[in-house]
Legacy VTK file of the C-alpha trace (Angstrom):
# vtk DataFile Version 3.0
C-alpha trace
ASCII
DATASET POLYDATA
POINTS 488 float
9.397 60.401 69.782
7.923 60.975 66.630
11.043 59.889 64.612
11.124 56.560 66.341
7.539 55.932 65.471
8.595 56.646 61.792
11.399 54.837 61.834
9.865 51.740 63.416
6.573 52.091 60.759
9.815 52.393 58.147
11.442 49.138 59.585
8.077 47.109 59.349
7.371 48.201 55.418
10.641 47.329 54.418
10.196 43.742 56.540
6.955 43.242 54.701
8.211 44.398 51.580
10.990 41.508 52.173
8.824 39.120 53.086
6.565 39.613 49.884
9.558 39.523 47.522
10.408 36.339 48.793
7.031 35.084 48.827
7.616 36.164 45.198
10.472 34.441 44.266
9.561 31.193 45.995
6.329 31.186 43.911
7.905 31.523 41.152
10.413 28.744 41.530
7.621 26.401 42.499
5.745 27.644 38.996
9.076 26.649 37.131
10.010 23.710 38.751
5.967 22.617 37.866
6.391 23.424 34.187
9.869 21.989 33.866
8.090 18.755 35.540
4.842 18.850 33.200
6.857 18.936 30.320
8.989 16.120 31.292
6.081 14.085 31.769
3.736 15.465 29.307
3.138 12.609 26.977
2.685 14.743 24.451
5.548 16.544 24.526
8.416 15.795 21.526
10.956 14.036 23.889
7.708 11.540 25.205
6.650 10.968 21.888
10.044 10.036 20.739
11.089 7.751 23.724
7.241 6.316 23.687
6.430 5.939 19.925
6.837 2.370 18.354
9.563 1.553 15.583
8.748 2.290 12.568
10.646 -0.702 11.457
11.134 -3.974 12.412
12.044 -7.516 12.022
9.578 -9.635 14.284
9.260 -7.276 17.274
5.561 -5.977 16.819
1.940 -7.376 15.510
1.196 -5.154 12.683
-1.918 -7.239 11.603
-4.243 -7.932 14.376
-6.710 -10.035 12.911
-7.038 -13.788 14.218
-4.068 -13.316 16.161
-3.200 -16.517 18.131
-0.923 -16.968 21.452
2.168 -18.238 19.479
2.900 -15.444 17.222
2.253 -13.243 20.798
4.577 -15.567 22.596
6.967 -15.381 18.948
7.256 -11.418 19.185
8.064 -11.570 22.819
10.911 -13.810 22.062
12.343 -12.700 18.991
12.410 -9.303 21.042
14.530 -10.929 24.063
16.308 -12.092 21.109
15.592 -15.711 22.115
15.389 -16.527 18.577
15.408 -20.420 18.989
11.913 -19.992 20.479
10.737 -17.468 18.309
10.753 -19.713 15.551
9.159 -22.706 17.582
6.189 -20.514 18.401
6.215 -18.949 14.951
5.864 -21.788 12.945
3.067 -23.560 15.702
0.917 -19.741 14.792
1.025 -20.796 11.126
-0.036 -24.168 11.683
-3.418 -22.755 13.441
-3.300 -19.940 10.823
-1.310 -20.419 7.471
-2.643 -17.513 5.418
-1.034 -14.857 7.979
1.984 -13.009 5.855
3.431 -11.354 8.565
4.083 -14.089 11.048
6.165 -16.329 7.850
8.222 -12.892 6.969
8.795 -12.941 11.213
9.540 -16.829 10.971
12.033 -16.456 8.209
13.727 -13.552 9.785
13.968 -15.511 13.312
15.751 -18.361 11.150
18.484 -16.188 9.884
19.012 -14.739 13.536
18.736 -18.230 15.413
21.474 -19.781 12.641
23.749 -16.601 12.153
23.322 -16.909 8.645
24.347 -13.939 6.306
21.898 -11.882 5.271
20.575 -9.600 2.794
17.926 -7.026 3.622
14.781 -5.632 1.554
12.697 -2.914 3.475
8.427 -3.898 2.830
6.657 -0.444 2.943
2.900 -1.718 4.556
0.937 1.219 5.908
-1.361 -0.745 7.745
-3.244 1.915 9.433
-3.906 3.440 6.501
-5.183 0.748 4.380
-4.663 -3.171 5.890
-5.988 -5.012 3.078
-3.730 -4.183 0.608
-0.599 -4.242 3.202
-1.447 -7.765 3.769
-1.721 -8.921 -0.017
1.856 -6.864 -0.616
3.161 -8.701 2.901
1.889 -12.389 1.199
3.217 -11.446 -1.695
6.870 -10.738 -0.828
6.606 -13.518 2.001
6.320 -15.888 -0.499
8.904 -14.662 -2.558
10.943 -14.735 0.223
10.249 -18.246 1.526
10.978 -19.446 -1.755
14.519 -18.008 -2.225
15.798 -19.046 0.926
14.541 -22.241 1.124
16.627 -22.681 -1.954
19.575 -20.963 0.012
18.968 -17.680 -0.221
21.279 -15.055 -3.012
24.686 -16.358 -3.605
24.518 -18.162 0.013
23.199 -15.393 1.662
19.372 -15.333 3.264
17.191 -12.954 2.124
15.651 -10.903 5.872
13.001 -8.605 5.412
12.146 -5.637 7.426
8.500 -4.308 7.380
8.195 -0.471 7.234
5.062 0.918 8.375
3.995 4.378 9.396
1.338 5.216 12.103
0.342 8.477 10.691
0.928 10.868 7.477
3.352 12.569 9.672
5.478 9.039 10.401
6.287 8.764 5.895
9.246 11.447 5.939
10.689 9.875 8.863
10.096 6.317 7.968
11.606 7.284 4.005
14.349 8.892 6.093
15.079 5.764 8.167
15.262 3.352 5.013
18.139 5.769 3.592
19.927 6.246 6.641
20.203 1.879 7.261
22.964 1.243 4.954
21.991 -2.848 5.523
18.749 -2.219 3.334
19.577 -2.904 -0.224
16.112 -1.962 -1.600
12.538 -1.146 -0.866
9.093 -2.547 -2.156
6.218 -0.622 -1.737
4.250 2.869 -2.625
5.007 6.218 -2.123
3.837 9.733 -2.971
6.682 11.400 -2.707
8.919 9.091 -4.428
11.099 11.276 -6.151
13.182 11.520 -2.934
14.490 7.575 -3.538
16.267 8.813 -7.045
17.579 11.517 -4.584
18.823 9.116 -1.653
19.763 6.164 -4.052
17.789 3.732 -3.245
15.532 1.150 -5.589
12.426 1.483 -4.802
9.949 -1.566 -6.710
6.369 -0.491 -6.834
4.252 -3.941 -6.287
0.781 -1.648 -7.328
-0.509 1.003 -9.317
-2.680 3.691 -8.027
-4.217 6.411 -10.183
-3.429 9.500 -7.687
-0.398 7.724 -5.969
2.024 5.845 -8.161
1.040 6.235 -11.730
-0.151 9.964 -11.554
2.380 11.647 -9.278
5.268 9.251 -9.954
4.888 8.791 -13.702
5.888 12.912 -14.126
8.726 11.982 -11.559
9.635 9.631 -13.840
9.350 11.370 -16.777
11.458 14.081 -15.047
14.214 11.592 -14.635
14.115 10.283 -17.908
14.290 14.085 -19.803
17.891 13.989 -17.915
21.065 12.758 -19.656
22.191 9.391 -18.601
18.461 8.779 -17.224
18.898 4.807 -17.433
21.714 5.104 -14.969
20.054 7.779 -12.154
16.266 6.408 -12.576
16.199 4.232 -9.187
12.103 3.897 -9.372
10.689 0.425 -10.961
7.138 -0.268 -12.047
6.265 -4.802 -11.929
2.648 -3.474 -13.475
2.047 -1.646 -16.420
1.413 1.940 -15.645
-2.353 2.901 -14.700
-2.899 4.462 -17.938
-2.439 1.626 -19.594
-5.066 -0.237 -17.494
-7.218 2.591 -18.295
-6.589 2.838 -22.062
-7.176 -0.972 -22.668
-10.322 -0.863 -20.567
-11.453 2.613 -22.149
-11.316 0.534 -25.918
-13.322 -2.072 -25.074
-15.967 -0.020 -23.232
-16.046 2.233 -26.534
-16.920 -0.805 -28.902
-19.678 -1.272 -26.589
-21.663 2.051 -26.473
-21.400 5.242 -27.251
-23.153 7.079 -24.273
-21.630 5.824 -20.783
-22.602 6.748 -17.192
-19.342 7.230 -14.849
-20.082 6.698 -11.141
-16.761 7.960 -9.418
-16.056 8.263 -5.711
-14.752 12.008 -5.224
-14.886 12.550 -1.088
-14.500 16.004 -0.349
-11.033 17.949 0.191
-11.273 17.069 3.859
-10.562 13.650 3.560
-8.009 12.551 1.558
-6.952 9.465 3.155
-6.232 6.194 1.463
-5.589 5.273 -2.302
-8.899 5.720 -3.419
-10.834 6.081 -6.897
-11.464 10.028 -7.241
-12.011 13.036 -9.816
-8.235 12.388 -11.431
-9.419 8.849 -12.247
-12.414 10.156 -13.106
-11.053 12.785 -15.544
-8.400 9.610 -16.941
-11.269 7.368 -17.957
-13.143 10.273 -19.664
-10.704 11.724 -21.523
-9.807 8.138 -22.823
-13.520 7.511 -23.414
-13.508 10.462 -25.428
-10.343 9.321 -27.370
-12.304 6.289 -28.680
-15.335 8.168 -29.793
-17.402 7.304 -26.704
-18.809 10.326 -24.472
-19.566 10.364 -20.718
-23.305 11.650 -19.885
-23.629 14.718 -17.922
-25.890 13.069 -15.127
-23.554 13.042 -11.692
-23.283 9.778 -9.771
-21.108 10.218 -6.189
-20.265 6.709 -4.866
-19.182 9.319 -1.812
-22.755 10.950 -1.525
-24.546 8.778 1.159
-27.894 10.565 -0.411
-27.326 9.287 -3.678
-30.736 7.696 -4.998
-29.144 5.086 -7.050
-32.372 4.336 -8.565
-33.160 7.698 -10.023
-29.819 8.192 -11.199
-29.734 5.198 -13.505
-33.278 5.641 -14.304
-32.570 9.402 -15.756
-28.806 7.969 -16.931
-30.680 5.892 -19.621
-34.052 7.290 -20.046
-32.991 10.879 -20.246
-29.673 10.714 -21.685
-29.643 7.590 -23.534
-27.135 5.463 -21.310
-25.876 2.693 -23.079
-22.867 1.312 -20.668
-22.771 2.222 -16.735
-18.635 2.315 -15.513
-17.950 2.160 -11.464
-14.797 3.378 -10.214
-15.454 2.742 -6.256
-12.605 2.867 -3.780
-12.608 -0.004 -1.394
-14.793 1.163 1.239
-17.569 1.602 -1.177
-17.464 -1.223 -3.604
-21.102 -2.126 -1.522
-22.100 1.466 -2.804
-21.542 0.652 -6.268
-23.119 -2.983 -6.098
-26.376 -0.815 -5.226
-26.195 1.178 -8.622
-25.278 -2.340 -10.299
-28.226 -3.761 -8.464
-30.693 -1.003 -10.594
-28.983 -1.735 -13.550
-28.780 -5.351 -13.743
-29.901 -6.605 -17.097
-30.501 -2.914 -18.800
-27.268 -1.917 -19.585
-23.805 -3.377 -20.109
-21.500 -3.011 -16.616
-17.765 -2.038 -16.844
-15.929 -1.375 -13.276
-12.492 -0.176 -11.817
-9.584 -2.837 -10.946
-11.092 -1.851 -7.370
-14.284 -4.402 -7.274
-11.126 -7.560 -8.544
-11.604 -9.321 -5.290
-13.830 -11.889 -3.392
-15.714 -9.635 -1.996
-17.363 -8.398 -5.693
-18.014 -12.054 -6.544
-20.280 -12.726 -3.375
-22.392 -10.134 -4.872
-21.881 -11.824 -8.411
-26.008 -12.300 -8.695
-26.126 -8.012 -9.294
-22.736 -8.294 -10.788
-22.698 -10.785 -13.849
-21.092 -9.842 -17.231
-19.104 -6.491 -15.734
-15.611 -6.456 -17.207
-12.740 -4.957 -15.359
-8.929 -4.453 -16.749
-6.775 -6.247 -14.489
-2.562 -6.797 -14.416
-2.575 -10.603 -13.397
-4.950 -13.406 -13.996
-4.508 -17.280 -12.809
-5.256 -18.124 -16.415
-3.085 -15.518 -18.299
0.113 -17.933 -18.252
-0.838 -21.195 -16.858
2.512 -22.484 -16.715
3.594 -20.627 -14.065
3.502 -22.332 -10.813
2.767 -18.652 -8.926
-0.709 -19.391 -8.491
-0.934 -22.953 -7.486
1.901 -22.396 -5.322
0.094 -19.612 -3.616
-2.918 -21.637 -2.984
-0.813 -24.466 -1.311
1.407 -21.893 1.062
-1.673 -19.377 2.094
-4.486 -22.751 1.995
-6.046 -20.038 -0.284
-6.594 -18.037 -4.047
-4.712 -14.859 -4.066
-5.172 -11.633 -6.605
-3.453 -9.592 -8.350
-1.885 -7.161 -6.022
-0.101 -10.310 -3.765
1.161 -11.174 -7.503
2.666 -7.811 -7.917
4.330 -7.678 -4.799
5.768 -11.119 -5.366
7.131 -9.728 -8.441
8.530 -6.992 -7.519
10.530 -9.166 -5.000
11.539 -10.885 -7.209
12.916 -7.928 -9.312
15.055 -7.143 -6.198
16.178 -10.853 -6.010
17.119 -11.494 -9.566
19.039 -8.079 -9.654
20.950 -8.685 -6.395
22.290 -11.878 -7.340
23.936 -9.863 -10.051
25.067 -7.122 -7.708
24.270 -6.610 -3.861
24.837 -2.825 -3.217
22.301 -0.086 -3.720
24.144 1.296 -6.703
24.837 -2.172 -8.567
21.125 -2.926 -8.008
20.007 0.085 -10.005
22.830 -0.479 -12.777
21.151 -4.016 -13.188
17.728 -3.330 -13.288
18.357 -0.887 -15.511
19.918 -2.579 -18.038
17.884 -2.316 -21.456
18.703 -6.387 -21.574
17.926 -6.941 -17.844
14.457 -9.483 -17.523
12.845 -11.864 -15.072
10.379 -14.004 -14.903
7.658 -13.576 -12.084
3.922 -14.137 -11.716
3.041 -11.760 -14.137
4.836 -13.265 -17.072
8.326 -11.631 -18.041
9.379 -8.375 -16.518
11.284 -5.455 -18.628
11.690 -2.584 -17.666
12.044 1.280 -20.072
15.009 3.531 -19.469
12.300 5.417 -16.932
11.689 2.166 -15.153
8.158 1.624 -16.553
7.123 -2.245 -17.367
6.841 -2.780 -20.760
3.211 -5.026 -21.780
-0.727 -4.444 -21.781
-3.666 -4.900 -19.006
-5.733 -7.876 -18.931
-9.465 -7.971 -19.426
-11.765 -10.295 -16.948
-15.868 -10.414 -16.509
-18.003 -11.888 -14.134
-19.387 -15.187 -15.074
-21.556 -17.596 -13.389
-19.887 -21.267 -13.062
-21.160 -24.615 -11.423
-17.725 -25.050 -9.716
-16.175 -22.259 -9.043
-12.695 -22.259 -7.059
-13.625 -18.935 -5.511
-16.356 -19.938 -3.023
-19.270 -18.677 -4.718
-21.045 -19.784 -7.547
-19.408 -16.775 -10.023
-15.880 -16.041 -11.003
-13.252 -13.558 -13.051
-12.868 -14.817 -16.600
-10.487 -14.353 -18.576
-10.717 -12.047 -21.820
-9.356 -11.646 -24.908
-6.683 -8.771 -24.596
-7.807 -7.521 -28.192
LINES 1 489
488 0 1 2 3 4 5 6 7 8 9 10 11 12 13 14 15 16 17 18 19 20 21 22 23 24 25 26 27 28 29 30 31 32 33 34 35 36 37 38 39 40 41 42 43 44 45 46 47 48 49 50 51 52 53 54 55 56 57 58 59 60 61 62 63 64 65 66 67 68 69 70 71 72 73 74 75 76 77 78 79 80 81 82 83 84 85 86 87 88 89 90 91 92 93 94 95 96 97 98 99 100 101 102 103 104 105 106 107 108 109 110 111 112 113 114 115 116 117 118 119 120 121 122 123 124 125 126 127 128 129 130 131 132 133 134 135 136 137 138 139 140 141 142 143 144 145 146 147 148 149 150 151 152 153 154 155 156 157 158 159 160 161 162 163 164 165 166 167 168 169 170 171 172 173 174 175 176 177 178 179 180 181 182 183 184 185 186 187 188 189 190 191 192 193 194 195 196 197 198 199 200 201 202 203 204 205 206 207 208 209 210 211 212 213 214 215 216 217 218 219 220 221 222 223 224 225 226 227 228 229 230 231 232 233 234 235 236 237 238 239 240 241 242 243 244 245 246 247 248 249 250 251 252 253 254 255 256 257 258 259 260 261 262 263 264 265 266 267 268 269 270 271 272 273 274 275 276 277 278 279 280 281 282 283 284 285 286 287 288 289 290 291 292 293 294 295 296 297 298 299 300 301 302 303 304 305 306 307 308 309 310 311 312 313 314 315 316 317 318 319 320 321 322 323 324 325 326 327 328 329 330 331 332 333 334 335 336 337 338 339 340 341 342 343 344 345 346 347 348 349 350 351 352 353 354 355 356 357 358 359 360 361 362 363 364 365 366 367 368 369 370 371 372 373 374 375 376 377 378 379 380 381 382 383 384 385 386 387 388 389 390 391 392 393 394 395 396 397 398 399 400 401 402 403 404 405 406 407 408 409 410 411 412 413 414 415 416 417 418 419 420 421 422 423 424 425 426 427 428 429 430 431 432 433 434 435 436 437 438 439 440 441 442 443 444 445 446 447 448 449 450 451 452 453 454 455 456 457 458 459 460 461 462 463 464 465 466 467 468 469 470 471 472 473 474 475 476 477 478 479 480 481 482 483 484 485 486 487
């Protein structure tokens, strides 16, 4: 009797035992199946982010730049992406009737043409990081646009239309893959635009034509790649990186002379944010450094008084009060960065009248001259001035196409299109472009004046000087404007 009660108390462990293994195993399943299902619809997962995450190219298939964005160009993207290119270019070209100075909707226009007519094509990859910095992506995208309405309303290279592709990354993270991308689309001929890590386009064989210079960006980190490439034998035939613009050096040296004949003592206001932000192309300590060691060069010194355009505390007022009355201040230089060109107008604002004012390429735009009052007599160094070469038709054509004045970097880009567009109609293919461009006799003419390039691919010529001066009728809107000065 006893047995059977053991063996029955036996029977029922082992059944629960059972019962909990497979209460086990099915819970276990269920937890699998779960995480196989999460990460298949995790959005953040790698496979979402691929399948979900825009191009980082395209012809006329996205709205990069937002601003004043009318029906039409929506309606225009929506077709061109059905590939309904007929109507892409009707609702196209009624968007730039409402809005004529939008860049990216005559680059989508064009492009629609040479799809709608079949029309051969060549194709130049724009680099416009508009999330990082969508002012200057829009003066490079007016810049080439115009270069490119021009050619192929003239027929295009050798018969063939001239399609460009903008190339813009969301994120930091986007540039390897976007670089990656140009190299890999054997149909893009060349690139326009500026990169850090630049290097890699000698490596992949592909031109790339810098439209700007940038003191941390293109003429710091790229002038040693350059220089690398050059201390190589047969440099003039591996060197596939092309400045339009005199290296920022130059712009600095030029400027650095004048300032020098003008005082001896100067106050530098840079804009150094701190190592946790180093987004966007902005002034910082390099600069910084640059202008004082070419200060230096032409007996000039730079006061020991700090000025932050960065520090949100700064008391503008007691730094140029102890600039001059402490350390005998006799010029005041701003280098701001975009975002804080108002930050610098509040130091000029305490100097006005006491000092002489010298300032960064940075403040050469409209928005310095509304604030010309605080502003008048500061000289800048510039690359491109409306009255440099007054026979060109770049400016006045710009005017009539965009219904306004453009500056210097939308001259720049439309020269370095240009570049691209004299060499191809020499040679089309990635390695014939390079051969041509640099070839010691190779030149073009472009908004700039005459482009030449060195073995290394720098442009050969000097900076422009320009000050503030007040005028009765001004073409810029306000009552001040950027004039001209003699280079020496």
């Amino acid at each position: 009797m006893t047995n059977k009660k053991e063996n029955l108390k036996l029977l029922i462990s082992l059944g629960l035992a059972g019962v909990m293994v497979a209460a086990i195993l099915w819970l276990i399943r269920q937890l699998s199946s779960n995480i196989v299902i999460t990460s298949l619809n995790n959005p953040t997962s790698s496979s979402s982010e691929v399948k979900n995450k825009p191009p980082l190219m395209n012809l006329g298939t996205r709205i990069l730049l937002k601003v004043q964005t009318y029906p039409d160009k929506t309606d225009g993207v929506k077709a061109f992406e059905q590939k309904d290119f007929t109507t892409a270019v009707q609702k196209f070209s009624a968007s730039l009737k409402n809005n004529p100075n939008d860049p990216e909707t005559l680059i989508y226009l064009n492009n629609a043409k040479i799809l709608r007519d079949n029309s051969s094509a060549l194709k130049v990859a724009v680099i416009a990081s508009i999330n990082f910095d969508t002012n200057l992506s829009e003066e490079i995208l007016r810049g080439v646009a115009q270069a490119q309405n021009e050619i192929n309303n003239q027929g295009g290279i050798d018969g063939k239309k001239l399609q460009l592709v903008i190339a813009s990354a969301e994120n930091r993270e986007d540039f390897a893959q976007l670089d990656n991308e140009l190299f890999k689309d054997k149909s893009i001929v060349a690139a326009v635009g500026v990169r850090r890590n630049a290097a890699i386009y000698n490596e992949k064989h592909l031109v790339l034509v810098f439209p700007v210079e940038r003191p941390t960006q293109a003429e710091n980190q790229e002038k040693l790649d350059n220089n690398a490439v050059s201390s190589q034998p047969n440099s003039s035939t591996t060197n596939y990186l092309f400045h339009v613009n005199p290296l920022y050096d130059n712009l600095v040296d030029t400027h650095a002379r004048y300032i020098a004949r003008q005082g001896r003592n100067v106050a530098i206001c840079g804009d150094v944010r701190s190592s946790r932000d180093n987004s966007g192309f902005s002034s910082n300590q390099i600069l910084v450094e640059q202008y004082t060691q070419a200060l230096q060069k032409y007996g000039s010194k730079v006061i020991s008084t700090p000025c932050n355009l960065a520090d949100k505390d700064l008391d503008y007022r007691a730094f140029v009060d102890k600039a001059i009355e402490t350390e005998n201040a006799s010029g005041f230089l701003l280098l701001p960065s975009v975002r804080n060109i108002y930050f610098a107008t509040k130091v000029a604002q305490e100097v006005k009248g006491r000092k002489p004012l010298f300032a960064s390429e940075t403040m050469y735009s409209s928005t310095t001259l509304q604030n010309g009052t605080d502003l008048e007599g500061m000289v800048l160094p510039v690359y491109w001035h409306r009255d440099a070469n007054k026979n060109n038709p770049f400016a006045e054509n710009a005017f009539k196409l965009w219904n306004a004045r453009v500056n210097q970097r939308t001259a720049g880009a439309y020269d370095a299109l240009q570049v691209i567009i004299t060499g191809l109609k020499q040679d089309n293919t990635r390695e014939g472009l390079q051969k041509v461009l640099s070839n010691r006799d190779f030149s073009t003419s472009g908004a700039t004046g005459m482009i030449k390039f060195s073995p290394s691919g720098e442009r050969q010529g000097e900076a422009l000087l320009v000050k503030i001066e007040r005028c009765e009728r001004c073409s810029s809107g306000t009552t001040y404007d950027f004039d001209l000065l003699n280079k020496k």
